[in-house]
N, C-alpha and C positions, 0 to 999 in steps of 0.2 A: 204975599210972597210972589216972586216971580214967577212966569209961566214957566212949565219946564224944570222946578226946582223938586227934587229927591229929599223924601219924610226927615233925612238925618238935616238937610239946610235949612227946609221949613222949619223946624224944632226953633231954628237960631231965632226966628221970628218974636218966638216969645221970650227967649233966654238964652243966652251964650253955652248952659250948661245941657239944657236941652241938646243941640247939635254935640257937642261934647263927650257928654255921657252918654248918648242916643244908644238903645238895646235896642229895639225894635218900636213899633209903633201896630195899633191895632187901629183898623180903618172903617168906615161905614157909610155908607151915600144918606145926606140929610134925609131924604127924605125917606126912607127904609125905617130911618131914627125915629123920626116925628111916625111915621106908625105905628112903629112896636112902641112907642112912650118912654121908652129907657132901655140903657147901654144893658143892663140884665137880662128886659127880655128878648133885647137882640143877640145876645150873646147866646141865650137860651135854644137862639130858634136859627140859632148858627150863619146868623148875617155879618158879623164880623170877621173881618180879616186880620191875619197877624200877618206884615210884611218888614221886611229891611231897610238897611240904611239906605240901598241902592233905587227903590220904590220909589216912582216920578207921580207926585201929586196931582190928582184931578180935581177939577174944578168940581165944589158939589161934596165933596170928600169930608166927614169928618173924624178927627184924627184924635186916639188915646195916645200919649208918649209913655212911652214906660224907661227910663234912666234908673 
């Protein structure tokens, strides 16, 4: 995706309906991930974020979409 591109444009990346239907999007830095072992018990230990359409993607970022 391009630098500078907001969660709801990245979505399009994978799918037209991603951008489209975009609700929100829950985010996590890879490597927080690769710690905790999984989006649970990052969730758990409250390393994820829930951000919006408007939310400008960083490099390093990995992204749940929820449509």
């Amino acid at each position: 995706i391009p630098k500078g591109s907001t969660a709801k444009r990245a979505g399009r990346a994978i799918h037209s309906d991603f951008e489209e239907k975009f609700i929100r999007a829950e985010v996590i830095l890879w490597e927080d991930l690769l710690r905790m072992g999984s989006f649970a018990s990052a969730r758990e230990s409250g390393l994820i974020r829930t951000e919006g359409k408007d939310y400008v993607v960083k490099d390093g970022d990995v992204i749940e979409f929820k449509i």
